[in-house]
C-alpha positions as CSV (number, residue, x, y, z in Angstrom):
1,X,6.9,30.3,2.1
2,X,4.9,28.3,-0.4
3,X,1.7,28.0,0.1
4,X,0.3,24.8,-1.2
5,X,-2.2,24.0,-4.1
6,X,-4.3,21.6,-5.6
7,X,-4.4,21.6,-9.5
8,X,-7.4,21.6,-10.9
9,X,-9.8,21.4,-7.4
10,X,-12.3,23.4,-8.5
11,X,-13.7,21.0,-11.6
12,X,-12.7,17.7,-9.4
13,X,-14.2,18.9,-5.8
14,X,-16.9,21.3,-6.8
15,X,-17.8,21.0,-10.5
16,X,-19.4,17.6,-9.6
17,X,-21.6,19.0,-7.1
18,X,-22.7,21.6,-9.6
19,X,-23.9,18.9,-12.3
20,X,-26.2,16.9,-9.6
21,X,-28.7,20.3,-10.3
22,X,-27.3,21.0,-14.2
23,X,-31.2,21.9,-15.2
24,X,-31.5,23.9,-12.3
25,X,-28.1,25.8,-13.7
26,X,-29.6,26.0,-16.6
27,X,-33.0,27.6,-15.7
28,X,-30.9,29.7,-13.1
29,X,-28.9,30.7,-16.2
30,X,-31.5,31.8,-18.7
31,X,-33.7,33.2,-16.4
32,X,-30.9,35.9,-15.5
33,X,-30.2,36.3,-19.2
34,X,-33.5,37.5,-19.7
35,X,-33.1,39.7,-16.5
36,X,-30.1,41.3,-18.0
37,X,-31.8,42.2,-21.5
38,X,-34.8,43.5,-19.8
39,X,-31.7,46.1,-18.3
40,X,-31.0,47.0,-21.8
41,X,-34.4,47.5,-22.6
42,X,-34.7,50.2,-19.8
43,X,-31.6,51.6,-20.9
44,X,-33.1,52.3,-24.2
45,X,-36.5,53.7,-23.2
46,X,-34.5,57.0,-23.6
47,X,-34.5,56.8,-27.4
48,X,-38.3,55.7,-28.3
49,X,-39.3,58.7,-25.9
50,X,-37.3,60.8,-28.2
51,X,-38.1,59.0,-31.6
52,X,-41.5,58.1,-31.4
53,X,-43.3,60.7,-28.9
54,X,-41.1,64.0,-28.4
55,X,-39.7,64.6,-32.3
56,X,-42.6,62.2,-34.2
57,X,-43.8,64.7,-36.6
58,X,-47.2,65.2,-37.7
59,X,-49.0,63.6,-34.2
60,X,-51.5,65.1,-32.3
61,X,-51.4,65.5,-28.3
62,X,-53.7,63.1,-28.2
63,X,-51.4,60.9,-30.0
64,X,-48.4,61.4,-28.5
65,X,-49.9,61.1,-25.0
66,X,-51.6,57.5,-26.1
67,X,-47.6,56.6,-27.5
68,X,-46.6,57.3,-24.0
69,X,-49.5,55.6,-21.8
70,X,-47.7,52.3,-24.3
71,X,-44.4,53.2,-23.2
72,X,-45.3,53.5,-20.4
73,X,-46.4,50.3,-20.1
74,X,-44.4,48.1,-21.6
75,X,-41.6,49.9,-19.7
76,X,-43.1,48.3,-16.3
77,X,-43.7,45.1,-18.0
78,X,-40.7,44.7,-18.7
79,X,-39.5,46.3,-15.4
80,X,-41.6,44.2,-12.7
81,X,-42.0,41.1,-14.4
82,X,-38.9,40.7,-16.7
83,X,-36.7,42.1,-15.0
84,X,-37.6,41.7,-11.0
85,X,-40.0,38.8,-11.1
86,X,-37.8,36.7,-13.6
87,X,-34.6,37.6,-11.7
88,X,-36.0,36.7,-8.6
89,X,-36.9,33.2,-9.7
90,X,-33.8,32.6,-11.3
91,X,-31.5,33.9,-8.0
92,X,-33.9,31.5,-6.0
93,X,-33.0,28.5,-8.0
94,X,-29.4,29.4,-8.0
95,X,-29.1,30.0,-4.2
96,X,-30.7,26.6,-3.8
97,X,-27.8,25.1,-5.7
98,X,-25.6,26.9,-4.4
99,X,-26.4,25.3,-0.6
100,X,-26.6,22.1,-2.0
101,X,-23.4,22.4,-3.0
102,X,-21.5,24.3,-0.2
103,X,-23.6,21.2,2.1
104,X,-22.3,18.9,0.1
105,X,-18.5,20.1,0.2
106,X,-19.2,21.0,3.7
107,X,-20.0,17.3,4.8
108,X,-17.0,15.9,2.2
109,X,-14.3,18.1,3.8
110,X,-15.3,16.9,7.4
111,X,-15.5,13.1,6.6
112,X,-12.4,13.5,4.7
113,X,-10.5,15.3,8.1
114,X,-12.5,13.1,10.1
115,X,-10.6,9.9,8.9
116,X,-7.1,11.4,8.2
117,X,-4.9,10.1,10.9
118,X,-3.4,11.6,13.8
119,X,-0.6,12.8,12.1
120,X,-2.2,15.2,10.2
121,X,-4.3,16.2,13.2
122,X,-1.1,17.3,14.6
123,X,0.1,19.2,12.0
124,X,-3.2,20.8,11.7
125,X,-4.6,23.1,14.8
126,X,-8.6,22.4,15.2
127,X,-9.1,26.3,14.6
128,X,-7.5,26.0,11.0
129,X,-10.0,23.3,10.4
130,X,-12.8,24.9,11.8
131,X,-12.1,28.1,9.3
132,X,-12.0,26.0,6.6
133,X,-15.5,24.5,7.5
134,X,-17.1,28.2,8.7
135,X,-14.9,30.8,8.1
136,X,-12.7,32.8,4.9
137,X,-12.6,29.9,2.6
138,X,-16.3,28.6,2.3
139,X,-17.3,32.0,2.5
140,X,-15.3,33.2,0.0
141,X,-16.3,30.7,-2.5
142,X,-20.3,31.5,-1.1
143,X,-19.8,34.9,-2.1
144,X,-18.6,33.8,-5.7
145,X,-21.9,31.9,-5.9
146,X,-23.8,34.3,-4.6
147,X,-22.6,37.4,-6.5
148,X,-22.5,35.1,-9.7
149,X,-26.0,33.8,-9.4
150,X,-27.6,37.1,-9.2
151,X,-25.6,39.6,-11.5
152,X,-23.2,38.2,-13.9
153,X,-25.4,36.3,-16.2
154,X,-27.4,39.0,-16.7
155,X,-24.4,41.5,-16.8
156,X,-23.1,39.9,-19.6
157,X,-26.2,39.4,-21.7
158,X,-27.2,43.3,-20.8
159,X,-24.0,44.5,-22.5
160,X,-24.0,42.2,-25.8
161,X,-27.6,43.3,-26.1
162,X,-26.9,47.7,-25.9
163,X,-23.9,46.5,-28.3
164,X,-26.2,44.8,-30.8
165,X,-28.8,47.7,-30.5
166,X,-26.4,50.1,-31.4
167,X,-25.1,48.6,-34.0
168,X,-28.2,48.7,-36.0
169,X,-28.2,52.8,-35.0
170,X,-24.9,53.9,-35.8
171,X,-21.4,51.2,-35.9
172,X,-19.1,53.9,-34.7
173,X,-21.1,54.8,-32.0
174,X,-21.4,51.0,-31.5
175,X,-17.7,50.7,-31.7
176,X,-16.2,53.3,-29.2
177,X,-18.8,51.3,-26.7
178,X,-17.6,48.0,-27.7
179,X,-14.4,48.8,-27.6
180,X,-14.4,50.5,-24.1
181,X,-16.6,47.3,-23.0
182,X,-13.5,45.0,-24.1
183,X,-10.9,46.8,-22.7
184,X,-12.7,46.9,-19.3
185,X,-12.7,43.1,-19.7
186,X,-9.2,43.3,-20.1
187,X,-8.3,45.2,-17.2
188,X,-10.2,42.8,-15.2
189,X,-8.1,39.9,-16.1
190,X,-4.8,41.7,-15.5
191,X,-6.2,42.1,-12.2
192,X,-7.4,38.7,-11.3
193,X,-3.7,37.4,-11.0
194,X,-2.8,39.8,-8.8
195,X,-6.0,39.4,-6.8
196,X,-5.7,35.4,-6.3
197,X,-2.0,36.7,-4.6
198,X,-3.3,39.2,-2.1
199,X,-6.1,36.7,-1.4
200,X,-3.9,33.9,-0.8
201,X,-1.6,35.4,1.7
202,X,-4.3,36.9,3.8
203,X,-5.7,33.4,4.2
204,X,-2.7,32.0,5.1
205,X,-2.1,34.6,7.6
206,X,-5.9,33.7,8.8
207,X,-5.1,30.4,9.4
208,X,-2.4,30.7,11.4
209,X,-3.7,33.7,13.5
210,X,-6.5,31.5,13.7
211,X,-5.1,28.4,15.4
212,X,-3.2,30.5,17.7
213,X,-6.3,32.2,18.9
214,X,-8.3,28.7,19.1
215,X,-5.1,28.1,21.4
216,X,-5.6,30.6,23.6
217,X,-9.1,30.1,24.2
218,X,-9.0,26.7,24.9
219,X,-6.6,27.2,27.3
220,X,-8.1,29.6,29.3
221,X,-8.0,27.2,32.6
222,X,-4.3,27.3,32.2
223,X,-4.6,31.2,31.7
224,X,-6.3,31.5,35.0
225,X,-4.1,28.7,36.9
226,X,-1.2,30.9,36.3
227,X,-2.2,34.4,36.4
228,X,-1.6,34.8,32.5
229,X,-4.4,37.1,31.6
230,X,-2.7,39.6,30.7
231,X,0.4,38.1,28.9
232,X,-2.5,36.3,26.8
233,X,-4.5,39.8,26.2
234,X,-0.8,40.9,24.8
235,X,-0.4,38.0,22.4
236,X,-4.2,38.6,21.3
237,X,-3.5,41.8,20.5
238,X,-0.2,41.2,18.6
239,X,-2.3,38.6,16.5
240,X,-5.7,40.7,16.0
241,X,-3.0,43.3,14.6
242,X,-1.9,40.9,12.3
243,X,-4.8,40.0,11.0
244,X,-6.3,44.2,11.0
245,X,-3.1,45.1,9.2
246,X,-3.3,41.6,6.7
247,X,-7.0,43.2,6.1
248,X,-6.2,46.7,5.6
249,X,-3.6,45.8,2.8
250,X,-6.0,43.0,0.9
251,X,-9.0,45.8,1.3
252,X,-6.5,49.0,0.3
253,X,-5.2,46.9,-2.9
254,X,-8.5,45.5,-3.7
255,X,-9.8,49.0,-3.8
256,X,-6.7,50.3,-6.0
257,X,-7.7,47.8,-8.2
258,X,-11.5,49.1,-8.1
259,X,-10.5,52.6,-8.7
260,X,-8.6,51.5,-12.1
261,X,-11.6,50.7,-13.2
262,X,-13.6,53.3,-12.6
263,X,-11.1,55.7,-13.5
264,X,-10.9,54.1,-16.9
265,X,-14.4,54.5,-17.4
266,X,-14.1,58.9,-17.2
267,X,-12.2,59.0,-19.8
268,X,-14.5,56.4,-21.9
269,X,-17.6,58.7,-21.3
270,X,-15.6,61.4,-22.6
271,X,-14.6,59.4,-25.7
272,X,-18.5,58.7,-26.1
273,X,-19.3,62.5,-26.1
274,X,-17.5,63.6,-28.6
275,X,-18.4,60.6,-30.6
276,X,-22.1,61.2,-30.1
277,X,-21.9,65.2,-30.8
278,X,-20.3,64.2,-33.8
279,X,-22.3,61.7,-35.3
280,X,-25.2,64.1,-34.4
281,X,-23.8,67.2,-35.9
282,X,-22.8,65.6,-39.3
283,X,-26.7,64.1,-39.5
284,X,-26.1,60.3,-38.8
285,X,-27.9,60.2,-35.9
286,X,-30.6,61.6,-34.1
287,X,-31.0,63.0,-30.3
288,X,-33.1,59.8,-29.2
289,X,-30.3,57.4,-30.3
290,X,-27.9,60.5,-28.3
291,X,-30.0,59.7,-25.3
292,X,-30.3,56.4,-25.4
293,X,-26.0,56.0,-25.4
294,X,-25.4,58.0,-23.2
295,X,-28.1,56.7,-21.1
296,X,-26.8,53.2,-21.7
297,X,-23.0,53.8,-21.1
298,X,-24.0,54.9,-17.7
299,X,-26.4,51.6,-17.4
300,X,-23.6,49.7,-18.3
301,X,-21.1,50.6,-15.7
302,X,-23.3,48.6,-13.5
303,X,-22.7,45.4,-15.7
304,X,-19.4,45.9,-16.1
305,X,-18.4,46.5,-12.9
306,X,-20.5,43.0,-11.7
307,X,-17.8,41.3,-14.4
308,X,-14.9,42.8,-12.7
309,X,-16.1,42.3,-9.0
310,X,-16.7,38.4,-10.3
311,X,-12.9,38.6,-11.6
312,X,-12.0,39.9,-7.9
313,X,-14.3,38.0,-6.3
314,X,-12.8,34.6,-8.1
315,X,-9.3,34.9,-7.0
316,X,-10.7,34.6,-3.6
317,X,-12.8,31.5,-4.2
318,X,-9.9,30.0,-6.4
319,X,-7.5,29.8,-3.4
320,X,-10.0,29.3,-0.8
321,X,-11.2,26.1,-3.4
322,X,-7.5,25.2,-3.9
323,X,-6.3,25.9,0.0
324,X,-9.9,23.1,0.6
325,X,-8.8,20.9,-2.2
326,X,-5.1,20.3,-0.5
327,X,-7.0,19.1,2.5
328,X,-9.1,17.1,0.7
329,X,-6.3,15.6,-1.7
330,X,-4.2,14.7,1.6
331,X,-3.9,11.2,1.8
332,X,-4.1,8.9,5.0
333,X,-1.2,7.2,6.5
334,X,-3.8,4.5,7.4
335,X,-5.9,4.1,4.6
336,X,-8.7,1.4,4.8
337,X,-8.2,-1.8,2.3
338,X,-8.5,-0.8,-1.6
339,X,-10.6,-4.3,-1.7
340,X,-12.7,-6.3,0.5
341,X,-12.0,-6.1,4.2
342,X,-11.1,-9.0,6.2
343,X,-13.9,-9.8,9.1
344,X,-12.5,-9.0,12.2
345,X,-11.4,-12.5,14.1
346,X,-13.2,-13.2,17.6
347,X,-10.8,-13.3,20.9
348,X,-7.7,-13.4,18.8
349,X,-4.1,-13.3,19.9
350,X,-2.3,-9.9,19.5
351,X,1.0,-10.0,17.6
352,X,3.6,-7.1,16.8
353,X,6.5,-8.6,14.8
354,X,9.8,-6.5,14.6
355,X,7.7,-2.9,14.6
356,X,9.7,0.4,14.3
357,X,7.8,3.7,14.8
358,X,8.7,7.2,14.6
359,X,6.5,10.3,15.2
360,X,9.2,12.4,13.6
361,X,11.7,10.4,11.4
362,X,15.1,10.2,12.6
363,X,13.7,10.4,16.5
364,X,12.3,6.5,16.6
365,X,9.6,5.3,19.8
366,X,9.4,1.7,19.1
367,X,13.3,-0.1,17.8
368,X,12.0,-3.4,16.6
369,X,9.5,-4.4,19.2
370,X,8.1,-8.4,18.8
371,X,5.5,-9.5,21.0
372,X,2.7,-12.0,21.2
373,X,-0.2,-11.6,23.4
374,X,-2.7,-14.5,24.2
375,X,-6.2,-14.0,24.4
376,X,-7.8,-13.6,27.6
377,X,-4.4,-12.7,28.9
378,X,-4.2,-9.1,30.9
379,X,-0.7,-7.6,30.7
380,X,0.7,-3.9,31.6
381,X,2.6,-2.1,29.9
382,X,4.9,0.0,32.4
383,X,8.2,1.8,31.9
384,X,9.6,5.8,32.5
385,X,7.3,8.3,30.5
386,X,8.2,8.8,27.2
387,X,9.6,5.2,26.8
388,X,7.1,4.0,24.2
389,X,4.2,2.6,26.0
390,X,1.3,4.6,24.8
391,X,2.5,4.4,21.7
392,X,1.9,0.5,21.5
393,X,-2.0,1.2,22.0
394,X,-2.0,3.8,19.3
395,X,-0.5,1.0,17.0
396,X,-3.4,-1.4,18.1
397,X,-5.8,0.9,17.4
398,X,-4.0,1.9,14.1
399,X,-4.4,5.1,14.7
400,X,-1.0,4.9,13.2
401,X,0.9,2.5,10.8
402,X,4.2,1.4,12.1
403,X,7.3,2.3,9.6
404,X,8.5,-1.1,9.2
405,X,7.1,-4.0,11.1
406,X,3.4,-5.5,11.7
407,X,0.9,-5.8,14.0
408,X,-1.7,-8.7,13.5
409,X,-4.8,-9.3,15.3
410,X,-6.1,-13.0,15.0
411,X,-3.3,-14.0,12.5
412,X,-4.2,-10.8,10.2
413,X,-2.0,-7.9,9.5
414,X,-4.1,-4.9,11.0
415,X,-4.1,-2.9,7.7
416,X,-6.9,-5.9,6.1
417,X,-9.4,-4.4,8.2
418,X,-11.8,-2.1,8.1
419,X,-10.4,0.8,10.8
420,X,-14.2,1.5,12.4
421,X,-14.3,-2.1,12.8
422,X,-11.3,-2.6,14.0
423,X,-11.4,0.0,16.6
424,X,-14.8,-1.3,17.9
425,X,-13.4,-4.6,18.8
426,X,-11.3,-2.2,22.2
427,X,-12.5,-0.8,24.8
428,X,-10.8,2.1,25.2
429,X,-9.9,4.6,28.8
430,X,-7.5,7.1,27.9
431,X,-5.7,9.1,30.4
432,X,-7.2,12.4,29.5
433,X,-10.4,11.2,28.3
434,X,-12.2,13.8,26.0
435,X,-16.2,14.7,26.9
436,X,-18.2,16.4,24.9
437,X,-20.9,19.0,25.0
438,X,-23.7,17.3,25.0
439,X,-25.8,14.9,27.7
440,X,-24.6,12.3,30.1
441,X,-26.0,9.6,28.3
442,X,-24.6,10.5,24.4
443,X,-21.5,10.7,26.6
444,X,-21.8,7.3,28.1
445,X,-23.1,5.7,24.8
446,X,-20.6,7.2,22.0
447,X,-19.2,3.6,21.7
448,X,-22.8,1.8,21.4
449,X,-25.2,4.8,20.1
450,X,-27.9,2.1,20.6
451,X,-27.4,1.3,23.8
452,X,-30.8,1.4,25.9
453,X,-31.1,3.4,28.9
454,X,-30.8,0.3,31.5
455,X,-27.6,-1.2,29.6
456,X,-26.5,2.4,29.9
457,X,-27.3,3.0,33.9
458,X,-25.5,-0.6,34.7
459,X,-22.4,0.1,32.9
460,X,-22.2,3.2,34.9
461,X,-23.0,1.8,38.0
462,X,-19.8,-0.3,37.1
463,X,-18.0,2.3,36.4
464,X,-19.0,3.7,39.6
465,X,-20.2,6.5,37.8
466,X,-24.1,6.5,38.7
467,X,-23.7,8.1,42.0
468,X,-22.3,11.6,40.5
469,X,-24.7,11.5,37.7
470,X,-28.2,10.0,39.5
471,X,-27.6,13.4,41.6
472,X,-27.1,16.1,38.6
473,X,-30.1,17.6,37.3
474,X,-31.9,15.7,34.9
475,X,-29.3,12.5,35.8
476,X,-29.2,11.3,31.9
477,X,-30.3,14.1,30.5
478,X,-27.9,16.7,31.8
479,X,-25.8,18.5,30.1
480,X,-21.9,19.0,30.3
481,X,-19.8,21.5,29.4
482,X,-17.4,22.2,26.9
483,X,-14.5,19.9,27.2
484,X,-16.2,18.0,30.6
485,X,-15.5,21.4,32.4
486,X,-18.3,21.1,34.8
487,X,-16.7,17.4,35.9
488,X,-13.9,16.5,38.2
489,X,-11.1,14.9,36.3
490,X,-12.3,11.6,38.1
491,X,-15.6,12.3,37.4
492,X,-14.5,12.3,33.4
493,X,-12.6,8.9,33.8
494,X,-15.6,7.5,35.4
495,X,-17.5,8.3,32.6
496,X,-15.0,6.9,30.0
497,X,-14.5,3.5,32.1
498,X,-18.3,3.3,31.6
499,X,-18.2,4.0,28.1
500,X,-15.5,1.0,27.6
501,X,-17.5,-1.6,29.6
502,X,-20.8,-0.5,27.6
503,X,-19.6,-1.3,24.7
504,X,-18.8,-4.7,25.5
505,X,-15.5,-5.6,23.3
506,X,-13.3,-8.5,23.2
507,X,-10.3,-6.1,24.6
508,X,-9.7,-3.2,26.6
509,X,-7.0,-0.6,27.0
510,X,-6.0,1.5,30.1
511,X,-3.8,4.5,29.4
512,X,-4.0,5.3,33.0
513,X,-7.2,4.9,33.6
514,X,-7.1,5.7,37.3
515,X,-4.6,8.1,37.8
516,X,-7.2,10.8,38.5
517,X,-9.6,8.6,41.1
518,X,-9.1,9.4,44.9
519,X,-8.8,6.0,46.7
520,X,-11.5,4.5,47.6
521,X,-13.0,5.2,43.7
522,X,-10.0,3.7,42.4
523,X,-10.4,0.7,45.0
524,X,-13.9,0.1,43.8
525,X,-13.2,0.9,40.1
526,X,-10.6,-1.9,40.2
527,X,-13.0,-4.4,42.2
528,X,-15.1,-3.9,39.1
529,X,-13.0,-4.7,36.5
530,X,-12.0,-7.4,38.4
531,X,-15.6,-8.9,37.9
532,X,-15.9,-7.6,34.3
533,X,-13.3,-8.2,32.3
534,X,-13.1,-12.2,32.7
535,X,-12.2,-14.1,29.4
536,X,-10.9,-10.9,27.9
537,X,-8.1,-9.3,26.5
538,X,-6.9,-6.2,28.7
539,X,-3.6,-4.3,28.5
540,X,-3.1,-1.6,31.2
541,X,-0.8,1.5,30.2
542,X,0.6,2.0,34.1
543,X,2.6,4.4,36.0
544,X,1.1,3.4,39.7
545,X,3.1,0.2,39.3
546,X,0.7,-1.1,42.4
547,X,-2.4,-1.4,40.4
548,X,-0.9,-4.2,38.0
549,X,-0.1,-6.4,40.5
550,X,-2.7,-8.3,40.0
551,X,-1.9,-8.7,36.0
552,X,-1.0,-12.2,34.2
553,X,2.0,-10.5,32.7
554,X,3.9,-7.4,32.7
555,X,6.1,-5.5,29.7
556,X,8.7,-3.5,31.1
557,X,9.3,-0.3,28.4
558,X,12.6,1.3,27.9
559,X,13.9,3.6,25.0
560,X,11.1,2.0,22.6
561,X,12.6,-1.7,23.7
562,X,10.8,-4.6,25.5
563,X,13.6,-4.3,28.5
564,X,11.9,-6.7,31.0
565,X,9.0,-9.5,30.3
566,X,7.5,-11.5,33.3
567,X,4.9,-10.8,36.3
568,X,4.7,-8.7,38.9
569,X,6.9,-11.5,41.2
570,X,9.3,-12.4,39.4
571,X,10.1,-8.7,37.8
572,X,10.2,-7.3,41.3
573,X,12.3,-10.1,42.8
574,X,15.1,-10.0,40.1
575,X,17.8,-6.8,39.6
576,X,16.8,-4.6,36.7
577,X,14.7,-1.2,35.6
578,X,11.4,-2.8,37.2
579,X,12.6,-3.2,40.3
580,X,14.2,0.3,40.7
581,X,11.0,1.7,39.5
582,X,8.8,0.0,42.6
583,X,11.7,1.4,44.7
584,X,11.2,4.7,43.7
585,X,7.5,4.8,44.1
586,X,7.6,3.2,47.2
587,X,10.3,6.0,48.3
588,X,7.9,8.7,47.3
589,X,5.0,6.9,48.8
């Protein structure tokens, strides 16, 4: 399978970041230069022990020791404050950029997934997003920083510093490590392509192992209904194998990789022996300068090997930055207006002129559906499931664009407004309604954050929702669990009713909104709305056919067609799908 990828992500999604704190960069950069020449320094202490204390003819003991008390000496200079105190400063700038940056992308990519449409909610699992956000992909490009910011500038500038030294010692010398320096390099780039491969197909494996986990534990209710512990411990293990056995080849080639390298760099140092003995037995050198190379070829393994963990460590962040960047460059299918938005009309009349829909094309919901609807009126939308009918509020709400078709609200075609304000104008009670983990009252007010407590207390009261939550610990301020666990399905839809009649809009929609209440609830949740909802706009998504009754107007949905259009008497008094429905209910009743 191809996995997909975005050209160029890395200099349009996190270059831009970078140049918000260029001077800190730059301060970051050369502060780590001098880091990494202060390593070459140490590296060469080797030959002014040699030259100027050990073999300096003609100097007393006196002397020599004074030579090495200033050795001495500069050598921790340049130790503790040039190379630890300057590197420290310049990975603490550099880490602070880093954050800002990984913040930065961090808020981007969820404001971007935030407003893509449901669509691409579907086709992405909420545990492949949530590893994009938290797990392999951010962290792998993290680790890039992070290992970048504190070795490779310094790296580099400690071997072109050893290379210039030597030069000015002996050029062959200088060459065999030059030469051995480059062909490192070289190695490293023959094994960044095949790096960015390995890295790619473990993260796709993640993700997917990933959302099928997330599955799994949000399910667990469903794993306990049905006895399924064990069949779900089974399929856990077959995908944590996956994911060990994706690990163990990325880790196993990664290390072949690593051991190239090193490999490589035995038979270097053996080059460099024989090199050195030679120079020093035919007179062009002396044991200091011997020191000192061999001292620094070992010193510069370290450097070296930070340049080809950076190589490694980039094929990681380059897919993790390109698998981000596809997310990011994913359009939505209901984009807000390019230009100005349109104000949103008060109490205006709802129109869908000839609208086709499909979820999945070829397999359409709605076949060329017209309909006006007055304000103020209240209409329900009934029909077998599966017939179209929540798919009609879904269009309201634009959380989808119909295929061909449009749906106006005031005269205007939906796609002139801005989709927050759009969607603030309905009062919305889904069927399952979602409750998250937080207070009562951030629950209650998600659609009017600045709701005071009292507005918040009455529209619960409505709701019929005060006297479950006045007895709860802390009323207000307690806490629910994840997903509303620690409510009653009732107890959830109470809580969404409230949040619709807080926010006070000029329409509200119904998917269901009662189908979990006992009763007497539902009896005083309808009495209500009944007092409530007067002068506005309300469509009711029904199966209970006996709680529309009472509705100016009822939409009878068949195989994505207006099949039936009139109220509750008239429908029910004349043959047709209505009136076998309220047959069958009343059967089963």
């Amino acid at each position: 399978m191809t996995v997909p990828s975005s050209p160029n992500a890395f200099r349009r999604y996190i270059w831009p970041l970078f140049l918000r704190d260029r001077w800190l960069l730059v301060g970051a950069l050369v502060l780590n230069g001098i880091h990494g020449a202060a390593i070459a320094l140490q590296n060469l202490v080797p030959k002014w022990l040699f030259a100027e204390v050990l073999e300096k003819p003609d100097l007393t003991t006196a002397q020599r020791w004074t030579r090495l008390g200033w050795l001495v000496a500069g050598f921790l200079v340049v130790s503790l404050i040039a190379r630890m105190a300057v590197w420290h400063a310049g990975y603490r700038m550099f880490t602070w950029v880093r954050e800002r940056v990984v913040f930065a992308l961090r808020g981007q990519f969820f404001r971007h997934v935030n407003h893509l449409c449901l669509r691409f909610h579907g086709e992405h699992p909420s545990g492949e997003l949530f590893s994009y956000l938290f797990g392999t992909p951010l962290n792998n490009v993290m680790q890039f920083f992070q290992h970048t910011s504190m070795s490779v500038p310094g790296a580099i500038i400690t071997v072109i510093t050893t290379l210039v030294m030597f030069f000015r010692w002996d050029w062959l010398v200088a060459t065999v490590l030059m030469v051995t320096s480059f062909a490192s390099v070289a190695l490293m780039i023959r094994a960044r392509e095949k790096m960015q491969a390995i890295n790619r197909e473990f993260q796709s494996a993640e993700g997917d192992v990933s959302g099928r986990v997330a599955d799994l534990l949000r399910g667990n209710k469903a794993v306990k209904l049905y006895a399924m512990e064990e069949q779900v411990a089974e399929d856990f293990d077959r995908q944590a194998l996956v994911i060990s056995r994706k690990s163990y080849e990325r880790d196993v080639l990664s290390h072949i990789e690593y051991m190239k390298q090193e490999t490589f760099g035995y038979f270097c140092y053996a080059a460099l022996l024989a090199a050195c003995t030679w120079r020093y037995l035919g007179g062009h050198i002396d044991l200091g300068t011997v020191a000192a190379c061999l001292a620094s070829f070992i010193g510069l393994n370290w450097p070296i090997q930070v340049v080809f963990q950076a190589f490694s460590l980039w094929g990681g962040a380059e897919a993790s930055i390109n698998r981000i960047g596809v997310v990011l460059d994913t359009p939505s299918t209901t984009p807000d207006p390019a230009g100005d938005a349109v104000p949103i009309p008060p109490a205006a009349e709802i129109v869908f002129e000839k609208v086709n829909f499909a979820y999945t094309p070829g397999q359409p919901v709605l076949r060329d559906v017209s309909l006006t609807i007055p304000r103020g009126q209240r209409i329900a939308l009934v029909g077998p499931s599966g017939a179209g009918k929540s798919t009609f509020a879904q269009l309201l709400l634009r959380l989808y664009d119909p295929q061909t078709g449009t749906v106006r609200l005031g005269g205007v075609d939906l796609r002139r407004f801005e989709s927050s304000d759009l969607r603030k104008q309905f009062g919305i009670v889904p069927q399952d309604p979602f409750i998250f983990r937080t207070t009562m009252r951030d629950n209650v007010r998600v659609s009017r954050p600045e709701a005071s407590d009292a507005a918040i207390r009455h529209a619960c009261e409505l709701a019929n929702a005060w006297e479950f939550i006045a007895r709860l610990p802390g009323g207000l301020d307690a806490r629910v669990g994840e997903g509303g666990s620690s409510l009653s399905g009732g107890q959830r839809q109470r809580l969404s009713i409230a949040r619709a009649l807080l926010a006070e809009p000029q329409c509200f929609i119904f998917d269901e909104a009662t189908s979990a209440l006992d009763t007497l609830s539902e009896q005083l949740i309808q009495e209500a709305l009944e007092k409530n909802l007067g002068g506005r706009t309300v469509i009711f998504i029904a199966h209970r056919l006996a709680t529309v009754r009472n509705c100016d107007r009822l939409l009878v949905i068949a195989d994505g067609r207006i099949a039936q259009d009139g109220s509750y008497a008239e429908l029910v008094a004349q043959p047709g799908l209505f009136q076998e429905l309220v047959h069958g209910q009343s059967l089963r009743e």
